[in-house]
Each structure stands twice: as C-alpha cells, then as structure tokens.
N, C-alpha and C positions, 0 to 999 in steps of 0.2 A: 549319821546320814551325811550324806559329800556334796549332795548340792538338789536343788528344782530348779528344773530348767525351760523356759515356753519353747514348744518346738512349732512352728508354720509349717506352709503347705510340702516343701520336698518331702519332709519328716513324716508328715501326716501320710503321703502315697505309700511310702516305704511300713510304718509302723501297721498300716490298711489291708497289707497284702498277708498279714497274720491268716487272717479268716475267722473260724468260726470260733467263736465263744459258746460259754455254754447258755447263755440269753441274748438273744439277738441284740436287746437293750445296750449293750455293751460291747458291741465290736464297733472296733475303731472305723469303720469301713463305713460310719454315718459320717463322718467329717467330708469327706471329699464327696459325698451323696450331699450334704449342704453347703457347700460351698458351691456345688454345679449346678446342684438344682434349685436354691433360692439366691443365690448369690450371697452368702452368711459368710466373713473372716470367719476363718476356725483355728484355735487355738489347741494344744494340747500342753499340760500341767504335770512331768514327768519327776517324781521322789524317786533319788537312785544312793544307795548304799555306798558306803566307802569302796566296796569291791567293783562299784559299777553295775551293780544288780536293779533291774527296774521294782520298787517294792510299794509304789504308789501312783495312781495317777487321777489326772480329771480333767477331764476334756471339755470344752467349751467354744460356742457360737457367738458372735455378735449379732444382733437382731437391730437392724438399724432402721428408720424411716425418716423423713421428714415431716411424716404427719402425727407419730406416734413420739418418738423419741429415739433413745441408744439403752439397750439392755444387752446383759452378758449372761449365758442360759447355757444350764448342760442338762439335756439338750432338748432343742424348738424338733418340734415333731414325736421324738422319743416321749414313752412315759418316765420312764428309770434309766438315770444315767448317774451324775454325781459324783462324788469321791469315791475311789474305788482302791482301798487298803482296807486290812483288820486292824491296822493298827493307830489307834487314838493320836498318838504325837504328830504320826506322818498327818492324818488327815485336816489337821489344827494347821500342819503348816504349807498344805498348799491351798487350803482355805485363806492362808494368810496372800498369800501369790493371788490367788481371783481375786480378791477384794482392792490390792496395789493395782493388778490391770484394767476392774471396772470403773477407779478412779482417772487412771491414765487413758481412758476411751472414753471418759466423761459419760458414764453409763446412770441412768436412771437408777437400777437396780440392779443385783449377781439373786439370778436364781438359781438354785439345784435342785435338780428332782431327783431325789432317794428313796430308796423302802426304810431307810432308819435317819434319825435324828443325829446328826451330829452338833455336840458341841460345841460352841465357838463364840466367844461375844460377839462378834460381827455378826452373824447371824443373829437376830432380830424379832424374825416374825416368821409363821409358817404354814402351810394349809393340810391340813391333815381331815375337810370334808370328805376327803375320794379314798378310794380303795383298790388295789388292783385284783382283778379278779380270775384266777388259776385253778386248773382241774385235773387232778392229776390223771395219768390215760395210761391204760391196759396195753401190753403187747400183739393182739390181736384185733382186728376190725369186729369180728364174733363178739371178744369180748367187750368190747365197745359197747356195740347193741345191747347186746344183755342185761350191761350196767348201767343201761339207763330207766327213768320212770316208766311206766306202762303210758302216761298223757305223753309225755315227749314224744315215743315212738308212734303214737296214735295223730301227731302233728307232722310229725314226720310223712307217715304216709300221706297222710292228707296234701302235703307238699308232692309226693311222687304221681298223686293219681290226672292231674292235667298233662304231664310227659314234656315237662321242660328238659331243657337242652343243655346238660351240664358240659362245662368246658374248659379245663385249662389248659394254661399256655402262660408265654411272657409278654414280648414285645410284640405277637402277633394278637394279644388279646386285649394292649392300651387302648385304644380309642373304645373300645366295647365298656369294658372297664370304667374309664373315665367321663363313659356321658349319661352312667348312676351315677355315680360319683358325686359329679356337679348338679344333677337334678336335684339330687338327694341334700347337699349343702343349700342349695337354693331355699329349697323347701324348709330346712334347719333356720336359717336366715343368718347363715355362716361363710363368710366371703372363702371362697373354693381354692387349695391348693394349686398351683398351675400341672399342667401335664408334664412339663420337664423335671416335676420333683419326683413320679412315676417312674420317669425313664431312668433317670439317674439311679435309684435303689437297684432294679431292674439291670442296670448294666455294672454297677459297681457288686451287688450280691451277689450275681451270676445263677445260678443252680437252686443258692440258699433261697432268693424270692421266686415267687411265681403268683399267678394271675388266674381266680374261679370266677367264669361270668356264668350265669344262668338267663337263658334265652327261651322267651316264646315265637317259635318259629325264628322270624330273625331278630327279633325286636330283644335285645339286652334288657333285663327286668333286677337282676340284683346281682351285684359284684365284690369281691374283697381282693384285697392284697395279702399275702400268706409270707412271714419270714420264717426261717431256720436255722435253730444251733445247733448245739451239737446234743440237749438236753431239753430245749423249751422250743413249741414252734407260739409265733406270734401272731395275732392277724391286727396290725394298723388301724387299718381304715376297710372297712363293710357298709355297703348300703343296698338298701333294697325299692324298689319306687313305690310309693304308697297307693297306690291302685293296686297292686299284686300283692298288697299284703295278708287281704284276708286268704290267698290261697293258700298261706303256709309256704311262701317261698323262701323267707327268710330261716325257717325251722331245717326244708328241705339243702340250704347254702350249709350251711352251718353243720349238720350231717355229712356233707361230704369235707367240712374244712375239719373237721375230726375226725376223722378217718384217714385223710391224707397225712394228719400229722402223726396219727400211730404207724403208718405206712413209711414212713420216716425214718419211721425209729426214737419219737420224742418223747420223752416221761412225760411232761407238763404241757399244756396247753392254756395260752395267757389270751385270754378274753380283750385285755385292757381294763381302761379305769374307769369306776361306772362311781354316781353317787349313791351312798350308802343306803339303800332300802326304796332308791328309785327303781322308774322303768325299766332301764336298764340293766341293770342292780339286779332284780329278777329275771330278766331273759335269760342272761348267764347263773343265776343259781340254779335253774332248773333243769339246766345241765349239769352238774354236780361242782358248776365251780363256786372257791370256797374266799374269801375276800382275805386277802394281805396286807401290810400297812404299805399307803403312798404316804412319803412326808415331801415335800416339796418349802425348803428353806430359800429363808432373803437375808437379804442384807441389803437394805434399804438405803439411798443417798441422799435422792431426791423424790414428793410427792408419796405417794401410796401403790402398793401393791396389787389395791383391790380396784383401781380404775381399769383395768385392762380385760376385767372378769366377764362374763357377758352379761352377768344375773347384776353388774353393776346398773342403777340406778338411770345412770347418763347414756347407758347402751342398747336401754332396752327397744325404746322408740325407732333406734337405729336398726334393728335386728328385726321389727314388724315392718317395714320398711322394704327391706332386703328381700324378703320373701315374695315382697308383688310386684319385682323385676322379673325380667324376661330371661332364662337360662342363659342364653347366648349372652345378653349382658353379663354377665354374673360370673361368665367363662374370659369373657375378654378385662373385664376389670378386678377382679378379685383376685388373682395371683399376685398383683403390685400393693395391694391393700395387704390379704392374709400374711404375707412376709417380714411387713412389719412388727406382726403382734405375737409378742413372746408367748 
C-alpha cells in the first residue's frame, strides 16, 4: 500500500460528485450534506495502492459542542458507514489514522458504525443492541402486494379508506415534511434536527432523495424522507402524528414508501435500525423485513460511551422534560442541542 491520506472539503465536493452507490449509507455525498447542514468538519481516510488505486476508505465527522464535548463519528445521522475495504490490513490501518486524528481533535471518542466487527485493539467497546432492518422487494408493485401478509394489507386499506392526500415532492414538500417531523421528535422527547439538514440532503442527493407527506385535507399528518442507490432505497427519518395513528396512516406511508422504491428499481428496502424484539423491531418485520447486524465500534479516550445514550440514566429525566415543551421551542432550540450529540 503507498500511503492514507486525510482529504478535507475541495476533495470532499470532487470525490461527492461520484453519485450513487449501491446503499445510500455510503455515498460520499453525506460529507458535504454535514458539513452544510449541521456544520460538522468532515474528514475523508483514503487507502490507495502502489499504483494509485483508491482500495480503502472511511470517512468521518467531527461532532463538536460545548455542552457535550468533541467526538469523531462515521457517520452522525447515517446508520452504516465505517471502514469500507474487504480487506483486513487495509482496514487495521486506517483505523489506525482515525484513532491519531481523534487524538489530534482532542475527541472524547472515534465511533464507527458498521454492519461487521472490525478488528483492532483500539477499538475497545461496541454496541451491537440494534439491528438494521431490510426487506428484500419484488420487481413489480403487484408483486409487492401480493407478498405481503393478508393483516398488513388489511391495514393498509384501513389506511386508504379516510382518502388521505399522498404527496411527493422535494423542496416543495420541506416545511410540510418538517412540521411532523419536529411534532413527532417533540413527542419522542428528542431535541429535532434543524430544517437545513433537510435541505442540504435534498439538494446535494438531487433526484436520489425525495420527500412523501400524507395530508388530511391540508393538515400534514405523517411524513418521511426517501434515499436512493443504485441497489437499496432507504427511508431516514418517518414520522406520523400520534392522533392519526389509529387510522392506519402510518401502514398506508409506508405502502406507498414500497412501492416507490420497487418503482425505482431497488432490490432492498432499509427500514433502519430498530431495537431487537422492540416496537419498532415489529413494525418492520411484519413487512417481511428481516434484521442484520449493526456493530457500531469505539475506541474510547475520555469518559464512557454510554453517557450520550438516551436510555442513559442522567438522561432520562431530561427526555420527560423535553416532551412538555411547546413544538415551536423545541424547533427554535433543538438543532443547536441535537448537533452536538453523536
């Protein structure tokens, strides 16, 4: 191998204009989406061949506050990002390069979020409660329905029969979009992404993101954010408002966010990360999706890993708290808060 190199932001626009990968998790086109829209340094960890052949990488955010601390994450918002080689030496050695730079950034912690375990003494500790959750999908809409249970479709309609107002779109769909969104965090008692981390996706993805809001009448009732590669489409971030929930709104979203991704042309369909045998955890299996490993690895400097969790001990009181703020708070203060926290 001829060298690892950190490459910053020119690097980052140029290596961005790649495009699609085959899981959205992995296009480099989240660096310059966190850099604009939470304001995150981003780093890229480039293993290139004698011949100058790129045969490794791992890309990486700084996650700063002054309320929280300095962490270095690949990557904050993504589920799966992390070292990206088959091959064990490369990956040992630009684990070895994050570990020198989360020292040099005086970083609390280097997280990586993977689907596999890498080796490393530096790495430390690792969370392997979660799971990501994938379904693989038919080349037809037909087939779609078909393959699902007879209850699901039976929710499904139950979702079609009030005649909500499905809708996508992009940047004409943001603010519809975004004030589920923060309702919906509110109610979680989870300080709310800001809206410019939205638009950012939205205009660095181009085509690959788009935007399903479901409305009664005019009222926005459940929304998600939709990604796409060339092989997996993804959905982020889904909320639905909890008053509309016994109508089956969330069943009826979720129907159409499957559909549009066979529409596509996408084998897989990535739920996200749910806890293993939770609520969650069952909404997507009874879609036929089937759980994969999350490993999410540290390497530890300063303090613990597990302060920053929400089910942490010192957070909870915070998080009942959260919840009996007023949306609008919760919209104007919570992008400066959530930014912080890896």
């Amino acid at each position: 191998m001829e060298s690892i190199s950190v490459s910053c932001e020119a690097k980052l626009e140029r290596s961005a204009s790649a495009g699609l990968t085959g899981h959205p998790s992995y296009d480099l086109r989240w660096l310059p989406v966190l850099e604009r829209g939470l304001s995150h340094p981003t780093y890229l960890l480039t293993a290139s061949s004698a011949h100058g052949q790129v045969v490794g990488r791992l890309p990486l955010a700084l996650v700063a506050s002054r309320l929280f601390g300095r962490f270095l994450v690949s990557l904050p918002y993504v589920n799966a990002a992390g070292v990206q080689t088959s091959d064990p030496t490369i990956a040992r050695r630009l684990i070895d390069e994050a570990v020198l730079l989360a020292a040099e950034l005086d970083c609390r912690y280097l997280e990586l979020r993977q689907e596999f375990a890498v080796e490393h003494p530096a790495l430390t500790a690792a969370r392997t409660d979660k799971c990501l959750m994938r379904m693989p999908l038919p080349s037809t809409v037909d087939a779609l329905w078909d393959g699902l249970k007879a209850k699901v479709r039976s929710q499904v309609r139950k979702g079609q029969r009030p005649g909500y107002d499905v809708r996508w779109g992009r940047h004409d769909q943001l603010d519809p979009f975004y004030a589920v969104f923060a309702h919906n965090m509110r109610d979680l008692g989870t300080p709310v992404f800001g809206r410019r981390l939205f638009a950012a996706i939205l205009d660095h993805f181009g085509a690959d993101a788009e935007l399903c809001v479901v409305r009664d009448g005019q009222r926005p009732i459940a929304a998600a954010l939709l990604v796409h590669g060339r092989e997996v489409t993804e959905v982020p971030s889904a909320s639905a408002l909890a008053a509309y929930r016994p109508t089956n709104v969330n069943m009826l979203m979720y129907w159409h966010l499957l559909a549009r991704a066979v529409e596509r042309g996408s084998q897989v369909f990535d739920f996200g990360r749910s806890t293993r045998d939770g609520n969650t955890f069952q909404f997507k299996k009874q879609w036929g999706a089937e759980p994969h490993p999350s490993v999410w690895q540290y390497h530890i400097r300063h303090g613990s890993m597990d302060a920053m969790r929400p089910d942490h001990a010192g957070n909870r009181r915070l998080i009942e708290l959260w919840k009996r703020l007023p949306v609008w708070l919760t919209r104007v203060v919570g992008p400066s808060i959530v930014r912080g926290i890896p």
